[in-house]
C-alpha positions in Angstrom: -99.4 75.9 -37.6 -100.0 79.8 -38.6 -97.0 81.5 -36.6 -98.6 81.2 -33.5 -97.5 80.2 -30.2 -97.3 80.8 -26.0 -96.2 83.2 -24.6 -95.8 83.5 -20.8 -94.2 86.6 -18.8 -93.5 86.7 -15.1 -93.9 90.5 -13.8 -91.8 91.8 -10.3 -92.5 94.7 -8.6 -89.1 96.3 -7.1 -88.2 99.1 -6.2 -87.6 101.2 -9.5 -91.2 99.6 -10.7 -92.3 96.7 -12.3 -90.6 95.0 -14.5 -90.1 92.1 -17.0 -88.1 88.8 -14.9 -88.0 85.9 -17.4 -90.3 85.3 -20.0 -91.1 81.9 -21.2 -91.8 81.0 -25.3 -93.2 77.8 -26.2 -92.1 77.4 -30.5 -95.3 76.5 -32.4 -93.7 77.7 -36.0 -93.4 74.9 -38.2 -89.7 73.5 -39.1 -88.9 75.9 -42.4 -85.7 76.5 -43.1 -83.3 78.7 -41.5 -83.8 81.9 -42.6 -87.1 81.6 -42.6 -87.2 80.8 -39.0 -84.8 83.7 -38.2 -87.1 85.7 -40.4 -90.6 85.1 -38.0 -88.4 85.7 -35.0 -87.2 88.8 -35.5 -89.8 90.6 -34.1 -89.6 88.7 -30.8 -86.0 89.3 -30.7 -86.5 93.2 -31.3 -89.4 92.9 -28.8 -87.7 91.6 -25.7 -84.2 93.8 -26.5 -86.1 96.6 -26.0 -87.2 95.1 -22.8 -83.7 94.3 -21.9 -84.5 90.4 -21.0 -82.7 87.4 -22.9 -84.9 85.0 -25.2 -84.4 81.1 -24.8 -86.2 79.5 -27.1 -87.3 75.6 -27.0 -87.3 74.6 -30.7 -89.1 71.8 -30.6 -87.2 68.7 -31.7 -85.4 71.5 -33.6 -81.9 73.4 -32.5 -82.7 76.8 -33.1 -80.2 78.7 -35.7 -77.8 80.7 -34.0 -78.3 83.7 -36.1 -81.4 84.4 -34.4 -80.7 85.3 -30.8 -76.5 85.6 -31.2 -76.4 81.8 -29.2 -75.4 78.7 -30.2 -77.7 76.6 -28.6 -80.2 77.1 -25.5 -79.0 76.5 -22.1 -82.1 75.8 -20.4 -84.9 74.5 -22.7 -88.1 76.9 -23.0 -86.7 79.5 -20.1 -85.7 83.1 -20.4 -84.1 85.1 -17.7 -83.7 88.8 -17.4 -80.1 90.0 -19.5 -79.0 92.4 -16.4 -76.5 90.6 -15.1 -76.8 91.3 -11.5 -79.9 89.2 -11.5 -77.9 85.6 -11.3 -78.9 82.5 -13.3 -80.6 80.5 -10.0 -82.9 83.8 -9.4 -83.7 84.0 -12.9 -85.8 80.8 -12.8 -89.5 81.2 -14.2 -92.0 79.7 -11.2 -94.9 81.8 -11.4 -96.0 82.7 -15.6 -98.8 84.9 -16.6 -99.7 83.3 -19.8 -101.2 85.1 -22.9 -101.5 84.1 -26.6 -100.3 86.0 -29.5 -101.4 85.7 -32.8 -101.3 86.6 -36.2 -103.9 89.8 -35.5 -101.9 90.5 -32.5 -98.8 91.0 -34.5 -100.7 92.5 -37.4 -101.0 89.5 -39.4 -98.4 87.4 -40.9 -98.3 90.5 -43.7 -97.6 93.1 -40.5 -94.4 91.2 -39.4 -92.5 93.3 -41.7 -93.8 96.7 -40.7 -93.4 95.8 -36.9 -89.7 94.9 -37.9 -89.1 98.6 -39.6 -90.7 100.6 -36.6 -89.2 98.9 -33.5 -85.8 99.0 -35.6 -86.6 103.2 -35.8 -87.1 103.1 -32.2 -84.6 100.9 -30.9 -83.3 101.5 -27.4 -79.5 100.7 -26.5 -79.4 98.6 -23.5 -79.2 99.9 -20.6 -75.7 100.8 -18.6 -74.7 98.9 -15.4 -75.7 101.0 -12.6 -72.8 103.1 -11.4 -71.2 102.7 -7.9 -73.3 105.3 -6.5 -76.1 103.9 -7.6 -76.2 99.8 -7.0 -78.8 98.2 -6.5 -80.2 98.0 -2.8 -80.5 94.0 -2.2 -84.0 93.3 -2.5 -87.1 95.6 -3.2 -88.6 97.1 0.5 -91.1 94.0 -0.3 -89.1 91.8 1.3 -88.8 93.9 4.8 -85.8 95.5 4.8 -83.4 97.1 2.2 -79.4 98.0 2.6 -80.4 101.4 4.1 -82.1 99.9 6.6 -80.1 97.0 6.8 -77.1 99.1 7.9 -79.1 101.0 10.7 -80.4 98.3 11.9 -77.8 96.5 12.3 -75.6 98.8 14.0 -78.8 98.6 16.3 -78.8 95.0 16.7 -74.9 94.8 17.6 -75.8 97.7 20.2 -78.2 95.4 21.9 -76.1 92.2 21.9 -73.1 94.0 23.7 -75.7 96.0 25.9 -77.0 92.3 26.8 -73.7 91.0 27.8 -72.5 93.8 29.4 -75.6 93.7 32.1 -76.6 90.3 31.7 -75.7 89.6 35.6 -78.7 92.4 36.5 -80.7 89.8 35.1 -82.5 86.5 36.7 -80.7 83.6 35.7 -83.8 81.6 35.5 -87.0 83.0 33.7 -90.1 82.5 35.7 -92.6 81.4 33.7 -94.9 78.0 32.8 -95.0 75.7 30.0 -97.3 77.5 27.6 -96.4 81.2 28.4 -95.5 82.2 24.9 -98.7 80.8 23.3 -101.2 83.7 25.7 -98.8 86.7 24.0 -98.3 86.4 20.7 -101.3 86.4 18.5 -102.8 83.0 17.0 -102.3 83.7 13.1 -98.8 85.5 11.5 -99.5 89.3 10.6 -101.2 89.9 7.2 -99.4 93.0 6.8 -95.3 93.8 7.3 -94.8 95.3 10.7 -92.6 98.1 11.8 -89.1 96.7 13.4 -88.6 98.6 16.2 -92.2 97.1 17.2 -90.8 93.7 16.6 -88.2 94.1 18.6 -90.3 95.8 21.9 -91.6 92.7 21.6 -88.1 90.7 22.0 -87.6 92.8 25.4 -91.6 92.3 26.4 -91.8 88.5 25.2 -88.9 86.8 24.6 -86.3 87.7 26.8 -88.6 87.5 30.1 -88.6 82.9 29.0 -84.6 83.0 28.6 -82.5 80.5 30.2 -79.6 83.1 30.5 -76.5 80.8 29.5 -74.1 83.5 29.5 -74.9 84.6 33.4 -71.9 84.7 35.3 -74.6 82.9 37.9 -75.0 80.1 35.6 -74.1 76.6 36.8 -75.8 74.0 35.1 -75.2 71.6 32.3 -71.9 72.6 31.0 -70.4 75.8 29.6 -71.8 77.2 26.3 -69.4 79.0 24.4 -69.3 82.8 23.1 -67.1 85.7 21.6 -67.9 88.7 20.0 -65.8 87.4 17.0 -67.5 84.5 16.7 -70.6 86.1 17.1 -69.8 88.3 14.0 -68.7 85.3 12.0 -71.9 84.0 12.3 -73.3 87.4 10.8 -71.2 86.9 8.2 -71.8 83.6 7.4 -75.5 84.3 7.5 -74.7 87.2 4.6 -73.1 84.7 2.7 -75.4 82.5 2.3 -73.9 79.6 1.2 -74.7 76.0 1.5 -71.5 74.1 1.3 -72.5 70.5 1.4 -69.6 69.8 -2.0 -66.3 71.5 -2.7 -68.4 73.0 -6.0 -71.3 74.3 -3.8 -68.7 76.9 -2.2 -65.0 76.0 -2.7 -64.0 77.9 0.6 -66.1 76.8 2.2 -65.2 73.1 2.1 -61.7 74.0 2.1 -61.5 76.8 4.9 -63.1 73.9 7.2 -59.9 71.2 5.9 -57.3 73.7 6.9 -59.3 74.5 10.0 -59.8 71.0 11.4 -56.0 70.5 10.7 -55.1 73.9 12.8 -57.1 72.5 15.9 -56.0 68.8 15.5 -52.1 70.3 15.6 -53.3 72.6 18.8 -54.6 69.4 20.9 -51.7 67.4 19.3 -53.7 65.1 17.5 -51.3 61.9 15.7 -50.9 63.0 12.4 -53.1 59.7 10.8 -56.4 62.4 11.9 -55.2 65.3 9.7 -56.4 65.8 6.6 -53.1 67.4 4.6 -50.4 65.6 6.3 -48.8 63.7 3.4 -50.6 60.8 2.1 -52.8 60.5 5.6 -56.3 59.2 5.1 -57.8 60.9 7.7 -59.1 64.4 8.1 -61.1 66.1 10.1 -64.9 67.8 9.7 -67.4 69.7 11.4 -70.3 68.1 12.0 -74.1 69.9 11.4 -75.5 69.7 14.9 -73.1 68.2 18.0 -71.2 65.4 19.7 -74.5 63.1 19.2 -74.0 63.4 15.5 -70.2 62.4 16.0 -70.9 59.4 17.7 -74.4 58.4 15.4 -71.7 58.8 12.6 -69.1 56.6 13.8 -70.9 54.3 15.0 -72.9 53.8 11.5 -69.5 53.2 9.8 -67.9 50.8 12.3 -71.4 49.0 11.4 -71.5 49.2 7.8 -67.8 48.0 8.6 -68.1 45.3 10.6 -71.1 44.1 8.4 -69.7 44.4 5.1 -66.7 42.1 6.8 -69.0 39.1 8.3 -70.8 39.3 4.7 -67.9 38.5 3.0 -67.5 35.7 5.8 -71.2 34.3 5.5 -72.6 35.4 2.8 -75.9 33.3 2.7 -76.2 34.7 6.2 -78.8 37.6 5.7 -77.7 40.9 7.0 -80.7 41.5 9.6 -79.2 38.4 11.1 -75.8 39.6 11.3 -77.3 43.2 12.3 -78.9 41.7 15.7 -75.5 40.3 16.7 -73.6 43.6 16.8 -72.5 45.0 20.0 -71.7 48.2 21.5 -70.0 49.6 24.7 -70.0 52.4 26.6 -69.7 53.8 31.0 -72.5 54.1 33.1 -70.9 57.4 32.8 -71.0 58.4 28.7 -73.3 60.6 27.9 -76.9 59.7 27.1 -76.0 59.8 22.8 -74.3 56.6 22.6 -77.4 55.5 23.9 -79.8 57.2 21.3 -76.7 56.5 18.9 -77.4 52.1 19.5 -81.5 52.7 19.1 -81.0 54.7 15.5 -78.4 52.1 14.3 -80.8 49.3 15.4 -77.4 47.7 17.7 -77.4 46.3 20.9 -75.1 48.6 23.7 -73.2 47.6 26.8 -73.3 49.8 29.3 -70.5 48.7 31.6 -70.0 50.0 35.6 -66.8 52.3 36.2 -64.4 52.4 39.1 -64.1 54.4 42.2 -63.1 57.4 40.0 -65.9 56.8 37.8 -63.3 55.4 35.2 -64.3 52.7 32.5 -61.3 50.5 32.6 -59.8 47.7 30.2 -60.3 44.7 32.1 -63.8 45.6 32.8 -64.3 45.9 28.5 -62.4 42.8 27.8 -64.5 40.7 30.4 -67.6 42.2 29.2 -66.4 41.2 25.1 -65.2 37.9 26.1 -68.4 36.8 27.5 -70.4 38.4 25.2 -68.4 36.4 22.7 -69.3 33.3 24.0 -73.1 34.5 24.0 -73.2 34.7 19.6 -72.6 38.4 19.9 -70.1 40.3 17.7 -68.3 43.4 19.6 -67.7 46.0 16.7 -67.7 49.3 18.8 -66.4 51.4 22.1 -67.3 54.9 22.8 -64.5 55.7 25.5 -65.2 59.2 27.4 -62.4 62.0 28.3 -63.9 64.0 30.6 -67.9 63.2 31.1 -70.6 64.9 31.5 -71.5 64.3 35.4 -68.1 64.6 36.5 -65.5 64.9 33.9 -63.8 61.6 34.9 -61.7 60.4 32.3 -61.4 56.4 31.1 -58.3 54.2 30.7 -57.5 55.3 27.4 -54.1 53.4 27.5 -55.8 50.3 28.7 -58.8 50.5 26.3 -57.1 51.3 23.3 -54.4 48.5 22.9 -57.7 46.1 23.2 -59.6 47.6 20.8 -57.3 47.6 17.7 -56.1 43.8 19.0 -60.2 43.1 18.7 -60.1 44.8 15.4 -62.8 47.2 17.0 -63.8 50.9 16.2 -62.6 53.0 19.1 -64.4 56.3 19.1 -63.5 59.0 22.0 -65.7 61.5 23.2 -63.7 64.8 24.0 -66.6 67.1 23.7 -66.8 68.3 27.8 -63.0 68.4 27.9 -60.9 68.1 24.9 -60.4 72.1 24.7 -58.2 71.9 27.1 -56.0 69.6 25.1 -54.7 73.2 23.8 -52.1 73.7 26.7 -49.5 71.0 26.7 -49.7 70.3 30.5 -53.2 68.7 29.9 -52.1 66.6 26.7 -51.2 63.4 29.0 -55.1 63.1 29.5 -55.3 61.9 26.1 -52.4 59.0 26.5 -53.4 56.0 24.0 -55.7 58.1 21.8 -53.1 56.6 18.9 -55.4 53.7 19.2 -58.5 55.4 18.4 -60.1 55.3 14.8 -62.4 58.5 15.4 -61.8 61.3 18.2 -64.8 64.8 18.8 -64.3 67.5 20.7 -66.8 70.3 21.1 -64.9 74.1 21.4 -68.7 75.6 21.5 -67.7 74.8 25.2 -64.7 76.1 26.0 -62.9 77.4 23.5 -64.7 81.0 22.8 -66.7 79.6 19.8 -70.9 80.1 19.8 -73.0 76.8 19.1 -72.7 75.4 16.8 -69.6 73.9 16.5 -68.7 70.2 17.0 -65.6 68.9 15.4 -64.7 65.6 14.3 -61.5 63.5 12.7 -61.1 60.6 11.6 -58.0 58.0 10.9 -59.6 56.7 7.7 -62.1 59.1 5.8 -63.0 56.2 3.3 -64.4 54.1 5.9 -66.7 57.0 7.2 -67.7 58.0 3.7 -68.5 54.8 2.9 -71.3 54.2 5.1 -73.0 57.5 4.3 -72.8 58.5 0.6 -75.2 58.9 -1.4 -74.6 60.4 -4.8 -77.6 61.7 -7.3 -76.1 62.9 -10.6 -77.4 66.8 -9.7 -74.6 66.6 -7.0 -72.0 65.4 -8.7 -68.8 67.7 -10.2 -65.5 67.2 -11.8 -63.7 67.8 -9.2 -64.8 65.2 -6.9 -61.5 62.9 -7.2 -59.6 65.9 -6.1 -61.6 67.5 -3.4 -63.7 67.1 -0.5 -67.4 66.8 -0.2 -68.8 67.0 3.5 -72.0 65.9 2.2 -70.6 62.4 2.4 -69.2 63.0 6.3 -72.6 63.2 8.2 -76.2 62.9 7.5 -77.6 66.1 6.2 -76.6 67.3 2.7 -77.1 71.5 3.6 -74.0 72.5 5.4 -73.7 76.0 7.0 -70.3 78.4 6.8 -69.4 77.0 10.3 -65.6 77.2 10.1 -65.5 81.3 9.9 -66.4 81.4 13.4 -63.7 78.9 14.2 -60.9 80.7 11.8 -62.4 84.3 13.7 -62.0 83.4 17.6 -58.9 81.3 16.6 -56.6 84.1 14.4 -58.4 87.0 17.1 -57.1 85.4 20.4 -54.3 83.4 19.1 -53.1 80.0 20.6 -51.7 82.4 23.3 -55.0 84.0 24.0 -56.9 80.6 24.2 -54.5 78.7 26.2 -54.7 81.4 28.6 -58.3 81.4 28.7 -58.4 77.7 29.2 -55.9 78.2 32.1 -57.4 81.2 33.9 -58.0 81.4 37.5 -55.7 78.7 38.1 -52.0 79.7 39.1 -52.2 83.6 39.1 -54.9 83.9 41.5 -54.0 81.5 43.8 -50.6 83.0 44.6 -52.2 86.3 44.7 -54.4 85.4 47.4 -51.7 83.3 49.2 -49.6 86.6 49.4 -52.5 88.7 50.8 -53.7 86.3 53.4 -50.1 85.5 54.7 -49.4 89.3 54.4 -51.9 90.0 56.9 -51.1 88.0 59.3 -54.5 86.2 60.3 -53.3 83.0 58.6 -50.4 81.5 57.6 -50.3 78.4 54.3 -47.8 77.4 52.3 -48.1 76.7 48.8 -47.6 73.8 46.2 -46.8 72.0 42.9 -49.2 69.8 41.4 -48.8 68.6 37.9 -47.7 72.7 37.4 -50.7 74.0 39.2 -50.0 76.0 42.0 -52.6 74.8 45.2 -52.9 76.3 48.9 -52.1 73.8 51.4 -54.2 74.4 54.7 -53.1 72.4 57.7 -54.7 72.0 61.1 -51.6 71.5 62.8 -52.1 72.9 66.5 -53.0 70.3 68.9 -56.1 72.6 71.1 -57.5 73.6 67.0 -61.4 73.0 67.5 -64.8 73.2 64.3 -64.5 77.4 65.8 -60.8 77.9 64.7 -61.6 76.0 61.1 -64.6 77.8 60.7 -62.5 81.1 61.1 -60.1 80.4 58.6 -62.5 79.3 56.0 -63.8 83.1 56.7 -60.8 84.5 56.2 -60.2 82.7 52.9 -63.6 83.9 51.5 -62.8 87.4 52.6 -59.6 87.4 50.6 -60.9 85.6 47.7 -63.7 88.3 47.7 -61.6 91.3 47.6 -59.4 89.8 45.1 -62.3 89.0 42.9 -63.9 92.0 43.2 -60.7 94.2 42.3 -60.6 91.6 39.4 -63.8 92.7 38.2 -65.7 90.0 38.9 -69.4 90.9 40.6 -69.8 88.9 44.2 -73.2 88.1 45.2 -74.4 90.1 48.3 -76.3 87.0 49.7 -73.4 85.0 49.5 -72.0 87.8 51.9 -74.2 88.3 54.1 -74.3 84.5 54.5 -70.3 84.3 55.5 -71.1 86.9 57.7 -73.6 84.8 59.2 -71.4 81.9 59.4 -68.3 83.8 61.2 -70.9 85.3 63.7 -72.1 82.0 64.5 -68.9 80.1 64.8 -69.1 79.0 68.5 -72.4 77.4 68.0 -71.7 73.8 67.6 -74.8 72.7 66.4 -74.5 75.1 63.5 -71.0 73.6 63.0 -72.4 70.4 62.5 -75.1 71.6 60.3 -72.9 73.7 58.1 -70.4 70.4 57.8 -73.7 68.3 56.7 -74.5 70.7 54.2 -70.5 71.3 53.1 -69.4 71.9 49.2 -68.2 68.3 49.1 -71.4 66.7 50.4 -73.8 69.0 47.8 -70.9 67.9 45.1 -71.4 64.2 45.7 -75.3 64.1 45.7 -75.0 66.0 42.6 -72.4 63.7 40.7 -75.0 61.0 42.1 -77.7 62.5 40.8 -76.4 63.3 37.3 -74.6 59.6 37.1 -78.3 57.7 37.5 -80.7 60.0 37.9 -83.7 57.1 38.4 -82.7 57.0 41.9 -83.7 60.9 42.6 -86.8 61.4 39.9 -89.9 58.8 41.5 -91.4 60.3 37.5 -88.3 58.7 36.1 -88.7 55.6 37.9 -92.2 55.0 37.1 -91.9 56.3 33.5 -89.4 53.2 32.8 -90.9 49.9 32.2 -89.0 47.4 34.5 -87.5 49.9 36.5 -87.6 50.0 40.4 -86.0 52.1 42.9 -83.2 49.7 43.1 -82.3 48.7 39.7 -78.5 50.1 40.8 -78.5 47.1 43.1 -79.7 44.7 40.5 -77.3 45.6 37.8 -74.6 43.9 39.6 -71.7 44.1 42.6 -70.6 47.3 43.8 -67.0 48.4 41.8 -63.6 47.4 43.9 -63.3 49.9 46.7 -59.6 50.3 45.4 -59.2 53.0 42.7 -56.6 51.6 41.1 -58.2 48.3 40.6 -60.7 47.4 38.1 -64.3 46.7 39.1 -65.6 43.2 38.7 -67.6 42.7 34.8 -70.9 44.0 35.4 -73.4 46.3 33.3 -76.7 46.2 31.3 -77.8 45.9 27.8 -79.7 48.6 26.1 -81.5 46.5 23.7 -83.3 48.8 20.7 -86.7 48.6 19.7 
């Protein structure tokens, strides 16, 4: 134990040259007393001054004297970190050391501590000053691909290609043409050894990339459902990315934890939520979140706490009963019509699901719930959950809400509702009464990344009592733990991952730009306006004559076929006459009208007096295409022979075999039928 000891420096190249990062000391000087200690430091301490980086010294069983380095006590045992304070603690960590030994003959011998002391104190250098204004560090070295310089250009380039995209987006295909596997034959096996110029990287966006895109934005797109997007929630997102943050507790990023409370309580006011969902409305319990992916993860998460729930409960009732037991008795229930997560939610959660028939307007109604519990009741099986849907996928039918509900909290049952397709339009007050009885509902999503201006992702989420989804899901290591936990929130304990993205600037963005104004009028655009516009130009031409009217405050066309001698050529006529209007209406609109379209109800007028094309057209009418595609969506088995024969069990008339067909009446309830989705 001579004075010697380890000593490991990490090196960085940047952009001003290489220098000292963190240098890490391992003690080896025998326990002496103070002064002595301070004494055979000095050196180091004049050593790494002059190098401008902080010493932290591990003393080995020993505190080290606070004389010697101007600290009480170490803050991280054995590390050192550069002293310039605009290189943060968390970037100042030592990971990669290049270890050396020094010794007495490095140092000039335990007699050459003193003269090393005396020169470096000659030639001591002041540290150095921050960098001015002018001259602030660029963030990051060029190392790392790009510095602030280039940043800036570039982005000014990337913001000039996203508008340039969605200004001309409808001169592209709407679907790509290519085959599974395209991408693999253009890009090159192995990642570049060497960085690569950017404005080659992004050729290759145009060359590669764009020719495989599914064009979402097209004004030609028709599929799925609508995927949302604003050019201020498209900068949010930039932003958040600069940020940086990962907000999964109130101490990882205070605002954002508490942006995304007051943001979840502006929405839930704008659909006219009950105030048991908001978060800051006196002593609720409730509160709203946004969750990391989509509605799936809404429903997965409800549905895990109405289990933990209803299995904590039957524990307390039969507690030698063992909980795999009580598990296997648990039963869920959804439509025919819900979308496909409830079922995925029922195989993760290891639950049995219901899925009950609809009526004639695809509704799920009470009575068809409470014969499906009741029997299921007398089977052994325990009913703990209902996924009720406003405004589905296939068709956006809505279920009996007000019948639904009242049964569920009589049950003592978790009643989720699935907004997601519709529940934007909850933001005009004419639409509200779509969400009658959604008092009765402990859980309620709705997705605005669909139709509220807001880019994906962005699914939100409330809840009556927070405690009860919390408790299901926390977990709590010590690392993640604060003071302030009894006073704030911490998302990391309302869904399944712990990082957590900035989510709610993009909401706050397209919600302050447009206004509740701006978004209501969104939602309703296309509806009222238009429509009496065209009515005025048609009945101002003379060619036709309608009449308008009122339903539920939108304003419809009435078309009647009211002369006696009217035949298919007169009907055909008028529909011409109405797409000729509506044409020139959208077109002065600025709205781009697809020649073929056109040309084809050009085809149609010219062909008029043929009946067999009357028929034909008629066959192949908007309502019949509708129908076969609401068909399709609803069971899709009966369309895809590869679905059919990909399902065990399944034939080509399972529909018939999952029971009688629903009342014919739509305002009566369909007799109890359905199928259980059993998990693996």
């Amino acid at each position: 134990m001579d004075g010697r000891g380890v000593l490991c420096i990490r090196l960085a190249a940047g952009h001003s040259g290489v220098s000292i990062r963190g240098v890490f000391f391992l003690d080896v000087l025998p326990p002496g007393d103070a002064s002595a200690r301070a004494s055979a430091m000095k050196p180091l301490e004049l050593l790494f001054n002059r190098l401008h980086c902080l010493i932290k010294i591990d003393a080995r069983n020993e505190e080290a004297p606070p004389d010697v380095l101007g600290e009480p006590k170490p803050t991280e045992t054995g590390r050192l970190g550069c002293a310039n304070p605009e290189h943060p603690a968390p970037q100042r960590e030592v990971k990669e050391l290049l270890e050396a030994e020094l010794g007495e003959d490095d140092l000039g011998g335990r007699g050459g501590y003193e003269p090393l002391v005396a020169q470096m104190q000659d030639d001591e250098l002041p540290p150095p000053p921050p960098p001015s204004s002018g001259e602030q560090r660029r963030h990051g070295p060029s190392s790392r691909g790009m510095d602030s310089v280039e940043f800036r250009r570039r982005g000014q380039e990337m913001v000039e290609y996203i508008a340039r995209y969605m200004e001309t987006i409808g001169d592209r295909r709407v679907t790509p043409q290519c085959e599974p596997g395209y991408l693999k034959e253009l890009l090159p096996e192995r990642a570049p050894e060497q960085p690569e110029d950017w404005d080659k990287i992004m050729a290759d966006v145009e060359r590669f990339i764009m020719p495989g895109v599914t064009h979402w934005q097209h004004p030609h797109f028709h599929a799925y459902f609508p995927a949302g997007n604003s050019y201020p929630s498209i900068l949010a997102d930039m932003l958040s990315d600069g940020i940086g943050c990962v907000g999964f507790s109130w101490a990882a990023s205070p605002a954002c934890t508490e942006l995304e409370v007051i943001m979840l309580d502006w929405v839930g006011k704008m659909i006219n939520l009950p105030d048991e969902f908001l978060c800051l409305s006196g002593n609720s319990r409730g509160g709203g979140v946004i969750q990391a992916s989509d509605a799936s993860e809404c429903i997965l998460n409800t549905l895990l706490a109405a289990r933990y729930a209803t299995i904590k409960k039957l524990k307390e009732e039969q507690p030698f009963v063992d909980e795999g037991v009580l598990l296997s008795k648990l039963m869920a229930y959804c439509s025919k019509e819900a979308h496909s997560s409830v079922e995925k939610a029922a195989m993760i959660g290891f639950v049995k699901l219901r899925i009950l028939d609809t009526d004639d307007n695809f509704s799920m109604r009470g009575s068809t719930l409470a014969a499906a519990m009741e029997e299921d009741r007398k089977a052994g099986f325990v009913p703990f959950f209902v996924s009720a849907t406003l405004g589905t996928t296939s068709c956006c039918s809505f279920d009996a809400l007000a019948e639904i509900g009242p049964l569920c909290q009589k049950e003592g049952i978790w009643l989720h509702v699935d907004a997601a397709y519709a529940g934007s339009a909850f933001i005009c007050p004419e639409f509200q009464y779509l969400h009658k009885g959604l008092e009765y509902a402990m859980s309620f999503n709705i997705n605005p990344n669909k139709w509220m201006l807001v880019n994906f992702d962005c699914s939100l989420m409330w809840v009556k009592d927070r405690f009860k989804l919390t408790q299901a899901l926390v977990v709590d290591p010590l690392y993640l733990q604060h003071s302030y936990s009894d006073k704030a929130i911490d998302y990391r304990h309302w869904g399944i991952p712990l990082s957590r993205r900035f989510r709610s600037l993009k909401l706050w963005f397209v919600v302050r730009r447009y206004g509740i104004a701006g978004l209501q009028h969104y939602i309703r655009e296309g509806s009222n306006q238009l429509n009496e516009k065209l009515l005025s130009s048609i009945n101002a031409s003379g060619k036709l004559h309608m009449v308008p009217a009122s339903l539920n405050d939108r304003y419809v066309i009435r078309f009647c076929v009211c002369a006696p001698n009217a035949c298919d050529a007169d009907i055909v006529y008028a529909w011409h006459i109405v797409s000729q209007f509506t044409t020139e209406l959208l077109q002065l609109l600025g709205h781009e009208i697809d020649k073929k379209e056109e040309e084809k109800e050009a085809k149609i007028c010219e062909e008029s007096a043929d009946e067999v094309f009357v028929l034909e057209r008629k066959q192949h009418s908007l309502r019949y295409r509708r129908s076969f595609f609401v068909r399709m969506v609803s069971d899709p088995k009966l369309y895809n022979p590869k679905i059919v024969r990909a399902l065990s069990g399944s034939t080509s008339s399972e529909p018939q075999q999952r029971g009688q067909p629903a009342s014919e009446s739509s305002g009566e309830s369909p007799t109890y039928t359905g199928e259980v989705v059993t998990p693996l």
